[in-house]
Backbone as CSV, one residue per row, in Angstrom:
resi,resn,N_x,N_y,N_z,CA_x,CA_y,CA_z,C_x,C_y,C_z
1,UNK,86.140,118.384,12.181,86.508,117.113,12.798,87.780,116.557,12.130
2,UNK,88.584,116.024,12.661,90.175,115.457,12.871,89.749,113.815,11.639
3,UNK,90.023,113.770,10.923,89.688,112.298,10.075,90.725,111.562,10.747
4,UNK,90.516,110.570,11.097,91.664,109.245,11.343,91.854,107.862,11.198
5,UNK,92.466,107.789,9.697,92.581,106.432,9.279,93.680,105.812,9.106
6,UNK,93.378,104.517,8.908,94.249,103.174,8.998,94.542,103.154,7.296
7,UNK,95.745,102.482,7.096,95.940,101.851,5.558,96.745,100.380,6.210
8,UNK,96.025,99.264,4.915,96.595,97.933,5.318,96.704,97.074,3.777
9,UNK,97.188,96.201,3.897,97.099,95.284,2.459,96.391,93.949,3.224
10,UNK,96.391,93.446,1.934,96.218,91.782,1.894,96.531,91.333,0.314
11,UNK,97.355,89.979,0.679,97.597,89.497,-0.775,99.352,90.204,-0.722
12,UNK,100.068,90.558,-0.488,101.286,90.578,-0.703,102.092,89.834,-1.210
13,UNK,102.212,88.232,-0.395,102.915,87.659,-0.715,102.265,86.639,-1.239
14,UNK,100.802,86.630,-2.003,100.758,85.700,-2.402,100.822,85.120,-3.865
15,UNK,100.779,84.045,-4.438,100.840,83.483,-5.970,99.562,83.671,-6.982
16,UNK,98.819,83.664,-6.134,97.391,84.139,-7.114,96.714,85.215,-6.763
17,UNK,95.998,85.116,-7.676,95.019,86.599,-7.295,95.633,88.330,-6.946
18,UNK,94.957,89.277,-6.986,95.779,90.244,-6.968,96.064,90.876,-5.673
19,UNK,96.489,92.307,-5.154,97.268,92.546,-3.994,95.952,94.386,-3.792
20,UNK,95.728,94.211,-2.659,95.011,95.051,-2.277,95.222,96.109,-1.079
21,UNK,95.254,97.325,-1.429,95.242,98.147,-0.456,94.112,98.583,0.189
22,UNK,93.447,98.927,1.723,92.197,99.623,1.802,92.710,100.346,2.780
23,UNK,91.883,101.604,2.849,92.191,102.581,3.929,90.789,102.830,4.450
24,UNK,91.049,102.575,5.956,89.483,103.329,7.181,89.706,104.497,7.388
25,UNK,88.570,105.385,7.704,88.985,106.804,8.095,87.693,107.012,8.976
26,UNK,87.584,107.380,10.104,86.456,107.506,10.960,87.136,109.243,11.675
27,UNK,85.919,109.641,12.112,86.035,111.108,13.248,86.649,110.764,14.453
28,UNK,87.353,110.973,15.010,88.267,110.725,16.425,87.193,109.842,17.475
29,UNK,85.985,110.347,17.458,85.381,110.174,18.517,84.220,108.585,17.986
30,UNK,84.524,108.285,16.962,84.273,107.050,16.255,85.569,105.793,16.490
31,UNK,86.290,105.931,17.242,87.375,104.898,16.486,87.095,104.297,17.990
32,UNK,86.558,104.296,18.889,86.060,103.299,20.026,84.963,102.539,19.478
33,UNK,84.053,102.967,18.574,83.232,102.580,17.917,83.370,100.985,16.966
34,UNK,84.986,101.092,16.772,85.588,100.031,15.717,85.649,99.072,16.869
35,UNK,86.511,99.142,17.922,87.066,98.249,18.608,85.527,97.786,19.652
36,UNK,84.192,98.161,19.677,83.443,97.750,20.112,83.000,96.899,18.638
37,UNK,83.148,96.799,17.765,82.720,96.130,17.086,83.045,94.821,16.549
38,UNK,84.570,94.750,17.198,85.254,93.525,17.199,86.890,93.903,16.197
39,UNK,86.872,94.981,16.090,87.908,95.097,15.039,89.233,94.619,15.889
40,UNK,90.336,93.658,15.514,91.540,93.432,15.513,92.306,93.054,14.192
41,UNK,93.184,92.429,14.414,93.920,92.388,13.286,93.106,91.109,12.693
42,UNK,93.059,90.918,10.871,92.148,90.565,10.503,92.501,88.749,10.413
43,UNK,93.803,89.054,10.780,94.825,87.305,10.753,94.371,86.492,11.801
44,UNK,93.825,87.230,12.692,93.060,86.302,14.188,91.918,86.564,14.207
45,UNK,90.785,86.712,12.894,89.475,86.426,12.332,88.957,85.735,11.545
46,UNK,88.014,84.670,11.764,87.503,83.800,10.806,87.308,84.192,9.709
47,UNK,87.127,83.757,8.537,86.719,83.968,7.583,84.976,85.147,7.680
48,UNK,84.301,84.666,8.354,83.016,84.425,8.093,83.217,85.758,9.169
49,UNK,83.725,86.002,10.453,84.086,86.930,11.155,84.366,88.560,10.306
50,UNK,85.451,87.697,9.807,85.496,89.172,8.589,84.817,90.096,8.299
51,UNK,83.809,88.992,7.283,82.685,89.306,6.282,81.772,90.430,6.998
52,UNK,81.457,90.066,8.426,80.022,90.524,9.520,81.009,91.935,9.980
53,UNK,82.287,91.773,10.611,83.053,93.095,11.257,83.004,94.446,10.028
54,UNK,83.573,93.568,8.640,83.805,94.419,7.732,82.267,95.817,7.226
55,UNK,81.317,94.720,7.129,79.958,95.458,7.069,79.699,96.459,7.926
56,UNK,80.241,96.043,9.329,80.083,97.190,10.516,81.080,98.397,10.151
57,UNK,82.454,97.773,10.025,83.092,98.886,9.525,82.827,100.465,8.346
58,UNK,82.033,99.346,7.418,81.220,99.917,6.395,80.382,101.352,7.249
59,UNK,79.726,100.696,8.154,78.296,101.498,8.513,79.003,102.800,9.831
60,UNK,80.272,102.342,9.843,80.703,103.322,10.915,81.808,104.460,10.266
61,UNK,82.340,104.166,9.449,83.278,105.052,8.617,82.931,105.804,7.909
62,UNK,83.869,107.036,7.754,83.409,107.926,7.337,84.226,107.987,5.655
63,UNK,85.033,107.303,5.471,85.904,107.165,4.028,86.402,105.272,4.197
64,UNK,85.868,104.825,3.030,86.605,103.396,3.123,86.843,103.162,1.843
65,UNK,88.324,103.157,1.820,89.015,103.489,-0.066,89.844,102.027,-0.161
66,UNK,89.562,101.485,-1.253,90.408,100.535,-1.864,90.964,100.215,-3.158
67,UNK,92.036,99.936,-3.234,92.943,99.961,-4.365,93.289,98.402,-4.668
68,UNK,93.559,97.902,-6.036,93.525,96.982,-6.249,94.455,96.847,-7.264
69,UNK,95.764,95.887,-7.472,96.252,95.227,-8.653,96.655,94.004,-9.047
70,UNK,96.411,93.300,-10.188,96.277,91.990,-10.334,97.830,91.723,-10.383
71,UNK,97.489,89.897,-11.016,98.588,89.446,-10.978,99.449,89.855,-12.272
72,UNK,98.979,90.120,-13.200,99.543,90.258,-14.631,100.107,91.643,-14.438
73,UNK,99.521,92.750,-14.257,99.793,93.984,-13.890,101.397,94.261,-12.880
74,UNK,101.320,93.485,-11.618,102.250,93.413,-10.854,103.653,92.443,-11.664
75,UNK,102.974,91.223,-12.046,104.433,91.229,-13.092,105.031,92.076,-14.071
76,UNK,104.136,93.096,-14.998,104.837,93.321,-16.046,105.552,94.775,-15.103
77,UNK,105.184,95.103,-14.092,105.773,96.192,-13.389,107.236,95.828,-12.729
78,UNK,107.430,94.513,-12.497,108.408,93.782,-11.504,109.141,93.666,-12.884
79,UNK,108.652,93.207,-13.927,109.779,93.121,-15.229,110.534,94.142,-15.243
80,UNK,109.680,95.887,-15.092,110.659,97.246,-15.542,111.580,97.804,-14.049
81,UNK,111.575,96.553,-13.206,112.238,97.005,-11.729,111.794,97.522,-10.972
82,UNK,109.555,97.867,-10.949,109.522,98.524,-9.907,109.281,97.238,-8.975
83,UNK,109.653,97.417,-7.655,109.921,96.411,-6.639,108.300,96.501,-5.826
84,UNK,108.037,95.411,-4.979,106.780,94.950,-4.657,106.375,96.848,-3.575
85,UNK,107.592,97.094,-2.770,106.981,98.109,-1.825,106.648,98.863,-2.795
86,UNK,107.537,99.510,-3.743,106.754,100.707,-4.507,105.361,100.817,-5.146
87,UNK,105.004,99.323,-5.670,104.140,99.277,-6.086,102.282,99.386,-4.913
88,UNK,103.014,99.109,-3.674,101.936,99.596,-2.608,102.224,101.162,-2.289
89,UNK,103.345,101.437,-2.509,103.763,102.980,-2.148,102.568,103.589,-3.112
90,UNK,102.615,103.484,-3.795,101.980,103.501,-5.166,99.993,103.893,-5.154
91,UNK,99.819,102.586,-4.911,98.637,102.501,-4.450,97.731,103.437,-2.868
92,UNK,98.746,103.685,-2.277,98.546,103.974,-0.745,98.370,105.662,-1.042
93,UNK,99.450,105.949,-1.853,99.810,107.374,-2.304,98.799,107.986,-3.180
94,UNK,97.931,107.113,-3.875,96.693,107.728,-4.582,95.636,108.076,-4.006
95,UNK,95.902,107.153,-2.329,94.373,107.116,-1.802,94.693,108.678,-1.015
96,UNK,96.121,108.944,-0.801,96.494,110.222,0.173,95.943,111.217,-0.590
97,UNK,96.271,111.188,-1.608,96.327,112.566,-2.778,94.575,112.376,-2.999
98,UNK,94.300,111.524,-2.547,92.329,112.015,-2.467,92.073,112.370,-0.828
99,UNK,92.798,111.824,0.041,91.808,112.622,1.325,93.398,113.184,1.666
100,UNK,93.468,114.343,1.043,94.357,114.924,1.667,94.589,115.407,2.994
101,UNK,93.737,115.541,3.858,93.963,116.065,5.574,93.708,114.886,6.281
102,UNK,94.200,114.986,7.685,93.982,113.921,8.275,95.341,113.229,9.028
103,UNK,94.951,112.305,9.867,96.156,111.637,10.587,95.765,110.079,9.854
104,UNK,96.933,109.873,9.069,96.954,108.515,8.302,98.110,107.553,9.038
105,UNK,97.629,106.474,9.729,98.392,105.325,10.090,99.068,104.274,9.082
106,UNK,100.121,103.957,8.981,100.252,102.555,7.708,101.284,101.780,8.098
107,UNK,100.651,100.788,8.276,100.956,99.360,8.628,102.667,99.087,7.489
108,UNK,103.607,99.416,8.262,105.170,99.406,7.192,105.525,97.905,6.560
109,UNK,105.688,97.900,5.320,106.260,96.501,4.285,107.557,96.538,4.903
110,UNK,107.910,97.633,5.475,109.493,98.162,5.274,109.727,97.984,6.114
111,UNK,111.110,97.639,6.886,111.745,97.718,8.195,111.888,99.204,8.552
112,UNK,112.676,99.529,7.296,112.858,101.178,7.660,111.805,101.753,7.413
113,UNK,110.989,102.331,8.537,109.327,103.143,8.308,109.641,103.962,7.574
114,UNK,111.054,104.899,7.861,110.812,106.157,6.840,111.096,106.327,5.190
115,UNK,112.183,105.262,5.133,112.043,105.008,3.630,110.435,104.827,3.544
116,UNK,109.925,104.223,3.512,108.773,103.996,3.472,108.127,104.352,3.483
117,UNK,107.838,105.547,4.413,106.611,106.992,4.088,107.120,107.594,3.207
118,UNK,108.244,108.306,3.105,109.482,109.021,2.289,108.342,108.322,0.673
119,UNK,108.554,106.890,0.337,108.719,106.400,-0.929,106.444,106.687,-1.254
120,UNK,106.029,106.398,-0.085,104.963,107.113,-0.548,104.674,108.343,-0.851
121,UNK,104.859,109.233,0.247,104.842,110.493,-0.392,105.082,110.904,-1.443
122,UNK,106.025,110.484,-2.303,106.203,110.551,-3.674,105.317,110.950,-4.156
123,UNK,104.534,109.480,-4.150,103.030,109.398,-4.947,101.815,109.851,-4.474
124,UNK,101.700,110.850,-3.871,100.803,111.606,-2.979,100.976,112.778,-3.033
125,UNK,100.979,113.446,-4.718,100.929,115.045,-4.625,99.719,115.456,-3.883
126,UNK,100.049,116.989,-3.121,98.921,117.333,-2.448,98.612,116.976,-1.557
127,UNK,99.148,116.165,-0.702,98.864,115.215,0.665,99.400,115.959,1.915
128,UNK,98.486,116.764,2.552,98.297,117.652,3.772,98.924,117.406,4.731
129,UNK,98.267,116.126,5.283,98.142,115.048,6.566,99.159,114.904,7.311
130,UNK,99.131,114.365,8.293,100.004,113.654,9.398,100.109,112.161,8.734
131,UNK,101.341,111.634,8.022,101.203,110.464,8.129,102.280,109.268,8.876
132,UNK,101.921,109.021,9.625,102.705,107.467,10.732,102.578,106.284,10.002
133,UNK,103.979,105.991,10.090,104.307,104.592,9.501,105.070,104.164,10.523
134,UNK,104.058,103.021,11.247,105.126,101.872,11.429,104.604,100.325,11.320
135,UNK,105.714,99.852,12.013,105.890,98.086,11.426,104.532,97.778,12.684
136,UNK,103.756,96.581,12.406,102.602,95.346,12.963,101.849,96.640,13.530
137,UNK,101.666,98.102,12.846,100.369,98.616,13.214,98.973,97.918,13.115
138,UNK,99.026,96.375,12.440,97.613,95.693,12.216,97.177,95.449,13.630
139,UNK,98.296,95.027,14.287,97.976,94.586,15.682,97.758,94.988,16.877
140,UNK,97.970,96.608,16.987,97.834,97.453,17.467,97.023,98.879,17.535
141,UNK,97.172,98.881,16.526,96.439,99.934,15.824,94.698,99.654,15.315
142,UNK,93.476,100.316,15.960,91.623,99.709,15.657,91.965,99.689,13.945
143,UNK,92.446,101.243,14.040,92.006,101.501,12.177,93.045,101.311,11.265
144,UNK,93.883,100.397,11.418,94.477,100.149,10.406,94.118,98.676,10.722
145,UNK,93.396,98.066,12.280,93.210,96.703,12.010,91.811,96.619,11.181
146,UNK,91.372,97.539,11.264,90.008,97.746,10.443,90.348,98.139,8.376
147,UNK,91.553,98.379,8.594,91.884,98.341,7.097,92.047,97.200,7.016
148,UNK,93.032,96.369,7.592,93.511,94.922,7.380,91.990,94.086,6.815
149,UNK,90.950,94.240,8.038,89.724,93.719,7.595,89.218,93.471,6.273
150,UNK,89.124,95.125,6.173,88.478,95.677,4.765,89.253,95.032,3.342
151,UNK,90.220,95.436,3.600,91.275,94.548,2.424,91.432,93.129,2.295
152,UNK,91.480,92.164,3.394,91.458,91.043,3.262,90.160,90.363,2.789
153,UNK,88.775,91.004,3.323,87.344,90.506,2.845,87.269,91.172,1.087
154,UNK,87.938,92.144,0.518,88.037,92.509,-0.679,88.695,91.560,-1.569
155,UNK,89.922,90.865,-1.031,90.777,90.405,-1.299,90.608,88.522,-1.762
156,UNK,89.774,88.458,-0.934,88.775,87.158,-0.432,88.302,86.845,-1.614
157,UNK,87.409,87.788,-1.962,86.265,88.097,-2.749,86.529,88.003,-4.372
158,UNK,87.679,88.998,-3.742,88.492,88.856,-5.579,89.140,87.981,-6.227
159,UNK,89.533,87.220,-5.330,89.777,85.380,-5.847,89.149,84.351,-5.921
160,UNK,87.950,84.529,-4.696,86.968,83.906,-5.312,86.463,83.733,-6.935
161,UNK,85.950,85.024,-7.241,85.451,84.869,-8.485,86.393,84.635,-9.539
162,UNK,87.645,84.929,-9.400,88.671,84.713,-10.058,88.488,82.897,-10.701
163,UNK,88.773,82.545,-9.757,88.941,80.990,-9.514,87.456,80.074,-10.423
164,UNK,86.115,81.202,-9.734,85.014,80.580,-10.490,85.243,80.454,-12.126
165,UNK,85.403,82.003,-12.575,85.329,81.995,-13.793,86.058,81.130,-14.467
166,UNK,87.565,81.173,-13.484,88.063,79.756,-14.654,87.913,78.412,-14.140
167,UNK,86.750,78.305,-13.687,86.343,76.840,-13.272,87.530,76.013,-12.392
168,UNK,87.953,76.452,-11.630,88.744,75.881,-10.823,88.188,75.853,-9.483
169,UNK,89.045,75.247,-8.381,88.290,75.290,-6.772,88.633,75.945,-6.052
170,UNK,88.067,76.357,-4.484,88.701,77.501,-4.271,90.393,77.617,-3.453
171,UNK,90.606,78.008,-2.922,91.868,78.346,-2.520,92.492,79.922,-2.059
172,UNK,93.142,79.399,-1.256,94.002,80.869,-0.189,95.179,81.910,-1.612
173,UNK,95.428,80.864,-2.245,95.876,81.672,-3.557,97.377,81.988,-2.656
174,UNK,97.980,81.545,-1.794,98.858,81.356,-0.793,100.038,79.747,-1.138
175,UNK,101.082,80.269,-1.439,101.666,78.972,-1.734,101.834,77.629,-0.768
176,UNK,101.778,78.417,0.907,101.743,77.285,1.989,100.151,76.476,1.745
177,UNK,99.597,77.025,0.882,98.205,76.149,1.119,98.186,75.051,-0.108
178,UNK,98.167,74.099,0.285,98.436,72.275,-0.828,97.342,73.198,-1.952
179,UNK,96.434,73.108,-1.708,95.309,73.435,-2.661,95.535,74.721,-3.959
180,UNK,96.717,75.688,-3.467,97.048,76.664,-4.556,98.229,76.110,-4.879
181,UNK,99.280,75.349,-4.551,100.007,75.102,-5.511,99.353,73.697,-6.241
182,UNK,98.380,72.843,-5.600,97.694,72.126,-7.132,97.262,73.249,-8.299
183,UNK,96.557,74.124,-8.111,96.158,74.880,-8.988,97.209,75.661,-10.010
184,UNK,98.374,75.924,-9.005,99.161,76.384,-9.743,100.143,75.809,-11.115
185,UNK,100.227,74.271,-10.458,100.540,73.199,-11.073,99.377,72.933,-12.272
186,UNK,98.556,72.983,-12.184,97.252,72.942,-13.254,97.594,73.903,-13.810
187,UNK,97.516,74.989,-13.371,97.944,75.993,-14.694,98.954,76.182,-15.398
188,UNK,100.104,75.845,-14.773,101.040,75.592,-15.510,101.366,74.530,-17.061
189,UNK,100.975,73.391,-16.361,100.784,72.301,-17.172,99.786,72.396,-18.515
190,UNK,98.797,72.930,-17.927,98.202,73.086,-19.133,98.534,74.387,-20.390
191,UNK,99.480,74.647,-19.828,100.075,76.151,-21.014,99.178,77.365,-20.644
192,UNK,97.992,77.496,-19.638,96.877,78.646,-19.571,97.902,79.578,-19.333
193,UNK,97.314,80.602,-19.949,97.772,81.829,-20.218,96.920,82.738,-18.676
194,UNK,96.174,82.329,-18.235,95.372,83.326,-17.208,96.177,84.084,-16.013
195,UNK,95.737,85.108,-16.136,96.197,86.498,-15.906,96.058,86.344,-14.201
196,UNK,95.739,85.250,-13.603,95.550,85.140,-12.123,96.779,84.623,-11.372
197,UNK,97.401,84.227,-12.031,98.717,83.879,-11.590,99.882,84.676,-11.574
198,UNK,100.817,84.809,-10.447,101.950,85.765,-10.148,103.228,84.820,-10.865
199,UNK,103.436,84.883,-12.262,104.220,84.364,-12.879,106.101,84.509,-12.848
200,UNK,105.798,85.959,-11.866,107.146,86.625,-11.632,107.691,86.197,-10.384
201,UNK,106.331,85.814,-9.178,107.278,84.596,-8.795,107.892,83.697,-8.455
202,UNK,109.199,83.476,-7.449,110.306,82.685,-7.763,109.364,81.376,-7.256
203,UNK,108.252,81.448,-6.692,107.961,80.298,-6.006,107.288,80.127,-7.042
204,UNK,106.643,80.430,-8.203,105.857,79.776,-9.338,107.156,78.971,-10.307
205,UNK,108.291,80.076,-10.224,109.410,79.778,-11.273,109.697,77.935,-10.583
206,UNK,109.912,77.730,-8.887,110.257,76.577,-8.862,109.380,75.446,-9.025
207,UNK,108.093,76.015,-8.568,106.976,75.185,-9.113,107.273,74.515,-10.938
208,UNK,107.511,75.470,-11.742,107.235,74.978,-13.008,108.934,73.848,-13.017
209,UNK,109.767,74.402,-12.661,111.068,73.755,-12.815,110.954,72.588,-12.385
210,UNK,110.031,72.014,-10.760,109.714,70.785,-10.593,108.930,69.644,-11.491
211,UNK,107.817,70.872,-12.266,107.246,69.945,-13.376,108.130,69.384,-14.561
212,UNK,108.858,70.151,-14.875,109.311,70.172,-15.645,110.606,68.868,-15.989
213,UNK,111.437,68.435,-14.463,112.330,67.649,-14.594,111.155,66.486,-13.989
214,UNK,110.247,66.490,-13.030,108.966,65.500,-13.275,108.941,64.721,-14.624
215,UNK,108.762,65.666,-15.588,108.012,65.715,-17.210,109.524,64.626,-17.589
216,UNK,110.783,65.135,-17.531,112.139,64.433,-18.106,112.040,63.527,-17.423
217,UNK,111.852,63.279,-16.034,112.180,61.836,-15.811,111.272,60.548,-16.676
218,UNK,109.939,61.441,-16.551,109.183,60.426,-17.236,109.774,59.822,-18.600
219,UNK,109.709,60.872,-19.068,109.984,60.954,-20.765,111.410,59.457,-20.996
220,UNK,112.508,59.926,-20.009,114.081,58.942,-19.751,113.845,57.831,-19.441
């Protein structure tokens, strides 16, 4: 049987929490199976929608791989110049070099798709497969909208507890959302050192720069 899966992220662009890859892989004659189950892209699903599709996804796939890196990790990598795509090239390319056969779909960071497969393959010694890259495969594509799923309810999950442990509330970990840049502002201010924050960047850098001439006016 022909394997055929999706690869998707969640968490790219955001300030907290870390950045996740997942890949679906179902038998050809399974992937009607997804789209009876509600699978689309995971950006026009409730929260709570997610959670219930993702489980189905679970029970219908035949490989469901996810990769994960935090926020501390992704900065000290952005310090030595590797840039945000490589670092999913990266991730995407480990999951190849484990299911090596197969027709692999992936949802492109890149305008140019083929830089972009090109820069995975790299990282995918041993990788057999057919792999297609292109741009808003989430929206088109069952099994890479069924990755989108999988990764975003992972993704969910992993900031959640993030947030518990350091006693804070919850949040999209998304800078358009009021509620993560309070938090972000809290962490800043208070000097925390916690490893949940994307310190590298520029939207944390202006965050702190606002506190900061905040802090001088007061002080003047």
């Amino acid at each position: 049987m022909v394997l055929i899966a999706g690869v998707d992220e969640a968490g790219r662009g955001c300030v907290i929490g870390p950045l996740v890859i997942a890949a679906v892989g179902v038998e050809e004659k399974a992937v009607s199976r997804l789209v009876e189950a509600g699978v689309k892209d995971s950006k026009r699903l409730s929260p709570r929608s997610r959670v219930q599709i993702a489980s189905s996804i679970r029970s219908i796939a035949r490989i469901v791989e996810t990769r994960r890196v935090g926020a501390s990790r992704i900065d000290r990598l952005r310090a030595k110049g590797v840039s945000l795509n490589e670092i999913e090239a990266m991730l995407i390319g480990s999951i190849l070099s484990k299911h090596r056969r197969g027709v692999f779909y992936v949802d492109s960071v890149d305008r140019d798709c083929e830089r972009f497969r090109l820069m995975m393959l790299r990282h995918a010694p041993g990788f057999k497969g057919v792999l297609i890259v292109r741009n808003y495969l989430d929206e088109s594509n069952p099994m890479v909208g069924a990755a989108s799923i999988i990764a975003k309810v992972e993704r969910d999950r992993a900031v959640k507890s993030l947030l518990r442990k350091a006693g804070l509330p919850e949040c999209s970990g998304y800078s358009s959302d009021p509620r993560t840049v309070r938090i972000v502002e809290q962490l800043l201010q208070s000097g925390s050192k916690e490893s949940m924050l994307r310190r590298s960047w520029s939207t944390v850098g202006r965050i702190g720069a606002r506190l900061s001439q905040d802090s001088l006016k007061r002080f003047l």
